[in-house]
Structure formats: structure tokens, C-alpha cells
C-alpha positions as CSV (number, residue, x, y, z in Angstrom):
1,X,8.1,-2.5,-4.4
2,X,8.9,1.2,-4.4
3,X,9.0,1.2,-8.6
4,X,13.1,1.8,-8.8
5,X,14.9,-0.3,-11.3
6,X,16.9,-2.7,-10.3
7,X,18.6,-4.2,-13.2
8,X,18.9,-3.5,-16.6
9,X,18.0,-3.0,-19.6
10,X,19.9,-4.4,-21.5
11,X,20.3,-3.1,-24.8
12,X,23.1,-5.1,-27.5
13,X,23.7,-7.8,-25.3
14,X,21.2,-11.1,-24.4
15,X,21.1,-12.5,-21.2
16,X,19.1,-13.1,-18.1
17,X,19.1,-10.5,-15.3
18,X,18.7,-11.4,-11.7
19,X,17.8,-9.2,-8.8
20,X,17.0,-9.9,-5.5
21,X,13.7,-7.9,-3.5
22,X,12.9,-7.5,0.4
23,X,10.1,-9.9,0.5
24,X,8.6,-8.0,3.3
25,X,9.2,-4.2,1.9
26,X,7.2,-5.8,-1.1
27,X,4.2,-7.2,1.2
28,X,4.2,-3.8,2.9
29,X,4.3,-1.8,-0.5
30,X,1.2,-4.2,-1.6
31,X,-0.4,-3.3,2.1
32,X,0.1,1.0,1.4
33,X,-1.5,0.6,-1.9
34,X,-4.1,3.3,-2.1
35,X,-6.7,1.4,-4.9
36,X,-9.3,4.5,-4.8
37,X,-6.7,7.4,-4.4
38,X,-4.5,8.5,-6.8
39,X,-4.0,5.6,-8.8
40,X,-7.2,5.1,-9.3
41,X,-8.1,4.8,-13.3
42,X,-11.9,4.8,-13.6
43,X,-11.4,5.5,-16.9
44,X,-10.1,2.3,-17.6
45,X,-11.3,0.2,-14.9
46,X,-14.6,-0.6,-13.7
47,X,-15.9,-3.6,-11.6
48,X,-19.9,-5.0,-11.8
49,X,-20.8,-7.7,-10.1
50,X,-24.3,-9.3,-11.1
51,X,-26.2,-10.5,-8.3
52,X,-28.4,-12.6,-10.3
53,X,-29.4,-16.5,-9.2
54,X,-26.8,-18.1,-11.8
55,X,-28.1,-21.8,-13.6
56,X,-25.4,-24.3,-12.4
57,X,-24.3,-26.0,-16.0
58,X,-25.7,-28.9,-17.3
59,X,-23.6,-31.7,-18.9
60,X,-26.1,-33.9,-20.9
């Protein structure tokens, strides 16, 4: 929740790696998020939402 690592990487070798997370320190990380502060990317994110009467579709 916090962005540490927690296992890996793993480099020569293949496998699976397992790691186990505080379900509630990740809710509460997801709760602190700050969406229009500093993370914030306008550049690369925008959101428009048309208000327009939308047609249902039609299957003929």
C-alpha cells in the first residue's frame, strides 16, 4: 500500500513469488489517496462525460 517492495525480483532464477499485505493498511492507503494533489497527471489524464440523451441500441 505504502509502494515498498516486498519480494523480488528475481533475476536468473524462475519461480512464483508470494507475499502477503495488511488488507486494511491497503484499504486505508486506497482511502488517503489524494487524486487532485500531487499525483495528479493532467497531462495524461482527462475525464469528459457527455451529457447528451443517448439512443438505446436497436437489434433488428
Amino acid at each position: 500500500p505504502f509502494g515498498g517492495v516486498f519480494a523480488g525480483p528475481m533475476r536468473k532464477e524462475k519461480g512464483f513469488l508470494f507475499a502477503e499485505i495488511d488488507v486494511a493498511a491497503a484499504k486505508a492507503s486506497r482511502r488517503k489517496f489524494d487524486a487532485s494533489g500531487h499525483y495528479a497527471r493532467p497531462d495524461i489524464f482527462s475525464l469528459h462525460v457527455n451529457r447528451d440523451v443517448q439512443v438505446p441500441a436497436r437489434f433488428a
